[in-house]
Wavefront OBJ file of the C-alpha trace (Angstrom):
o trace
v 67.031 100.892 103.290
v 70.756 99.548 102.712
v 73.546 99.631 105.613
v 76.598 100.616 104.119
v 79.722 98.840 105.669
v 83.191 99.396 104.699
v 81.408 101.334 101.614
v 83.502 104.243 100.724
v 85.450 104.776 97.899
v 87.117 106.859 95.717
v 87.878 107.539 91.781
v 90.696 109.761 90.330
v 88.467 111.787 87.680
v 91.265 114.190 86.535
v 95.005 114.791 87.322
v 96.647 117.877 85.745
v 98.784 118.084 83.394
v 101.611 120.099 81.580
v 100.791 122.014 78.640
v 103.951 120.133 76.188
v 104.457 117.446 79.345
v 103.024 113.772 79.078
v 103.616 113.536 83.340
v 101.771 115.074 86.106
v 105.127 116.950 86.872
v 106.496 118.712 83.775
v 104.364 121.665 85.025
v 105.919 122.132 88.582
v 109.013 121.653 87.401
v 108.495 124.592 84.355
v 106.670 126.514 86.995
v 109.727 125.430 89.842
v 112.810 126.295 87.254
v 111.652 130.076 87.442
v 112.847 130.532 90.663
v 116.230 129.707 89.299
v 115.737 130.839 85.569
v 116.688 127.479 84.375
v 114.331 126.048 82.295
v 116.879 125.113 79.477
v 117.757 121.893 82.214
v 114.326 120.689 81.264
v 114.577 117.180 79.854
v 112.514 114.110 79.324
v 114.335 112.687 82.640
v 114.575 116.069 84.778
v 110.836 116.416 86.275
v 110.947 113.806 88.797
v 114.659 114.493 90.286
v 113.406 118.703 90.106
v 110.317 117.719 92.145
v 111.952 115.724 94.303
v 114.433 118.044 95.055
v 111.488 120.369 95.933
v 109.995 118.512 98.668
v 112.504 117.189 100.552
v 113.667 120.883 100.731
v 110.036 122.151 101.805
v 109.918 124.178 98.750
v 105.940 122.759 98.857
v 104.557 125.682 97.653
v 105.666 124.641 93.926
v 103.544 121.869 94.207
v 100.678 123.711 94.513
v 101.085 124.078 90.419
v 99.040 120.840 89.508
v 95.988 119.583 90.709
v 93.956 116.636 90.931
v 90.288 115.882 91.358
v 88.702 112.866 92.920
v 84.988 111.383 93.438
v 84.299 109.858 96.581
v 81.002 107.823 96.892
v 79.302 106.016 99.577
v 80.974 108.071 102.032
v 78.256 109.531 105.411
v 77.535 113.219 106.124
v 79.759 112.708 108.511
v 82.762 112.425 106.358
v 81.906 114.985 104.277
v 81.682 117.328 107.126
v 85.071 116.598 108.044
v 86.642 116.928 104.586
v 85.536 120.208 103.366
v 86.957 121.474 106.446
v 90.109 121.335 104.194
v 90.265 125.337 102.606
v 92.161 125.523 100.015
v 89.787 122.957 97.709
v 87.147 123.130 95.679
v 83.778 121.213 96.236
v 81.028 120.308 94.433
v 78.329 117.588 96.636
v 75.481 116.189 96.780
v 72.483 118.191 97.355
v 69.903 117.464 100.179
v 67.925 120.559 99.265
v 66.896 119.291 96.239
v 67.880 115.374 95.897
v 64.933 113.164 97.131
v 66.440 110.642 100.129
v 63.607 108.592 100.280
v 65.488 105.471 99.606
v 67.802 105.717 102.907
v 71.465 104.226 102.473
v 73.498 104.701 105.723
v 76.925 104.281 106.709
v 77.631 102.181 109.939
v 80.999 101.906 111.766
v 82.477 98.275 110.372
v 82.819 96.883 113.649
v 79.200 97.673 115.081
v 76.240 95.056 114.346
v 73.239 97.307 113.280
v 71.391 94.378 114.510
v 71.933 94.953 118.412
v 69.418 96.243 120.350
v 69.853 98.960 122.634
v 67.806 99.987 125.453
v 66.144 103.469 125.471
v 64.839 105.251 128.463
v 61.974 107.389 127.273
v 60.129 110.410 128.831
v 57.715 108.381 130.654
v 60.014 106.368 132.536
v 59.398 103.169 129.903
v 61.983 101.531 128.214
v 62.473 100.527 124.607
v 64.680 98.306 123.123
v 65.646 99.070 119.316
v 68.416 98.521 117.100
v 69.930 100.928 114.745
v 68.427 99.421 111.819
v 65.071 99.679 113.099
v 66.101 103.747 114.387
v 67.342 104.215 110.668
v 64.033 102.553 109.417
v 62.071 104.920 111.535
v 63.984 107.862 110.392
v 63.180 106.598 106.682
v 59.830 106.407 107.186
v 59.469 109.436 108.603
v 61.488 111.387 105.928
v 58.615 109.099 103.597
v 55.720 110.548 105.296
v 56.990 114.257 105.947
v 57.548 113.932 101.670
v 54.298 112.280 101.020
v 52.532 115.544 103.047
v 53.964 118.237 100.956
v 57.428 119.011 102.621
v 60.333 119.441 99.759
v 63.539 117.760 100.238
v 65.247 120.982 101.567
v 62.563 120.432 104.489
v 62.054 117.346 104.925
v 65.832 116.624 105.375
v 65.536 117.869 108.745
v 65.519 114.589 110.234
v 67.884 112.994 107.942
v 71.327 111.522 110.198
v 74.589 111.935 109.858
v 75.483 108.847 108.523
v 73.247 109.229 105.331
v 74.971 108.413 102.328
v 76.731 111.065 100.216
v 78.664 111.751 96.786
v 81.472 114.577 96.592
v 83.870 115.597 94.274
v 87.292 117.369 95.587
v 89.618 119.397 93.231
v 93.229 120.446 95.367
v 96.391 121.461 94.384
v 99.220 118.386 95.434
v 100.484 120.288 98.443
v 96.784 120.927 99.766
v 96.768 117.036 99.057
v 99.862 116.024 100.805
v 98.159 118.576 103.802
v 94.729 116.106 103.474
v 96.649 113.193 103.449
v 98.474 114.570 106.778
v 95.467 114.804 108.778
v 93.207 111.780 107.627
v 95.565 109.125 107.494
v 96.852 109.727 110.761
v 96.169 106.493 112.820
v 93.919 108.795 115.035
v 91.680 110.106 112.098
v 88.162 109.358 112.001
v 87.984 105.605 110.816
v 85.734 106.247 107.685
v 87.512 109.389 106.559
v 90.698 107.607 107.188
v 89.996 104.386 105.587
v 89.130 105.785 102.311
v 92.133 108.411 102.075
v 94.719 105.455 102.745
v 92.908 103.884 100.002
v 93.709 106.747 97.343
v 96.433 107.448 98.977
v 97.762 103.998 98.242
v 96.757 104.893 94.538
v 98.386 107.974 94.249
v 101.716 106.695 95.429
v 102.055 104.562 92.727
v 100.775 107.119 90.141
v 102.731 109.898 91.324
v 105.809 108.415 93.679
v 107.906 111.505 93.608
v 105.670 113.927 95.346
v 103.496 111.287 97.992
v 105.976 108.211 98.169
v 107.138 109.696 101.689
v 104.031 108.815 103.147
v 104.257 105.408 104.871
v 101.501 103.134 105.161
v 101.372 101.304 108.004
v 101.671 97.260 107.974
v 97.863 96.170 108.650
v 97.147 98.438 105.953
v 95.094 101.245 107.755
v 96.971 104.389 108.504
v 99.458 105.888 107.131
v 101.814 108.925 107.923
v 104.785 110.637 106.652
v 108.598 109.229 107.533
v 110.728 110.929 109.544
l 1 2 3 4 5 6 7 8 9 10 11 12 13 14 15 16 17 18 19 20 21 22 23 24 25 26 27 28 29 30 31 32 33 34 35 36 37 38 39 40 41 42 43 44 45 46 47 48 49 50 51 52 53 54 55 56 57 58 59 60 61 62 63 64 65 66 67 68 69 70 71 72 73 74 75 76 77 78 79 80 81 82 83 84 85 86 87 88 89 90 91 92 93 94 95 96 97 98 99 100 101 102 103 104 105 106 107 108 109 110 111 112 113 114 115 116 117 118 119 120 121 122 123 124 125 126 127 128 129 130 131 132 133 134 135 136 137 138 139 140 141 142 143 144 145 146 147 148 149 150 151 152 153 154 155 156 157 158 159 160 161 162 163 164 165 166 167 168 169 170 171 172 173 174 175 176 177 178 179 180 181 182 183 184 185 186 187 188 189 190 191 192 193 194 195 196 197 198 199 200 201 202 203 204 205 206 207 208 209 210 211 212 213 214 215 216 217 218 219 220 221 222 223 224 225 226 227 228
């Protein structure tokens, strides 16, 4: 078993593109200029001052033209809960049903020791004192023997926890990002959800400025929202 601190990350697999554009843009602005039949102002300089001129009007739903899709690995249950609450995306995760978890790796908050014990009151009045290693241990061995009887994965994951490891890939539009971005960065997010979107949010800033660089990331680092 392997306790997974501080763990989660992410990896841009794809960001869309224009069909005779080199940038991420060129497409919401051809899309953008047919509001206003004036796509002979399309030059190699125009995208980024057309985009920006989109969002800091609100005109957000012309982002929704171009796309990107990111990995995110080592990330708990948990998180991935949370993130395909998000509607307007497309998902494609890891499988419990049919992905063996035999080898446990689980995700811990950073600033608990899995080490500690804590004390347990059980049924019969007795106490027990057991850490969350040891609790994750059991649950691994259990998941071990329930396999080693017969049960298949979509089964035996019954007693698998929340923080279990997990793989996801996202695919949104940039306004359903800017919308994800909006909700887990906020300093009051989740910490592991919010962690790793400040991460590739800190990314996509500097690969795409004009439609995220409004965002602010906060001075330690860990939250980030947009400026007013």
């Amino acid at each position: 078993m392997e306790i997974l601190k501080d763990k989660g990350s992410h990896k841009i697999l794809a960001i869309m593109y224009g069909i005779d554009r080199e940038d991420s843009l060129g497409l919401i602005e051809l899309a953008g200029r047919t509001a206003y039949q004036s796509r002979e102002k399309i030059n190699k300089d125009s995208s980024r001052k057309f985009v920006e001129m989109l969002r800091k009007k609100g005109h957000e739903s012309v982002l929704e033209h171009s796309a990107m899709t990111v990995e995110f690995n080592n990330v708990s249950r948990g998180f991935t809960h949370e993130l395909v609450r998000h509607r307007l995306v497309s998902y494609t995760q890891e499988s419990t049903r049919y992905v063996d978890e035999s080898e446990f790796r689980v995700v811990i908050p950073p600033t608990k020791n899995p080490d500690e014990k804590i004390e347990l009151e059980l049924a019969d009045k007795h106490t027990l004192k057991i850490s969350f290693r040891e609790w994750m241990q059991l649950n691994e061995q259990m998941y071990r023997a329930l396999r080693k009887t017969g049960w298949v994965p979509q089964d035996a994951r019954q007693v698998l926890p929340i923080g279990i490891k997990s793989q996801i890939v996202m695919t949104a539009n940039f306004r359903e990002w800017r919308h994800v971005f909006k909700m887990r960065c906020f300093p009051a997010a989740h910490w592991e959800i919010r962690r790793v979107m400040v991460n590739l949010l800190k990314e996509i800033k500097k690969l795409i400025p004009v439609i995220f660089d409004d965002f602010v990331i906060s001075k330690d680092g860990q939250s980030a929202a947009i400026e007013k």
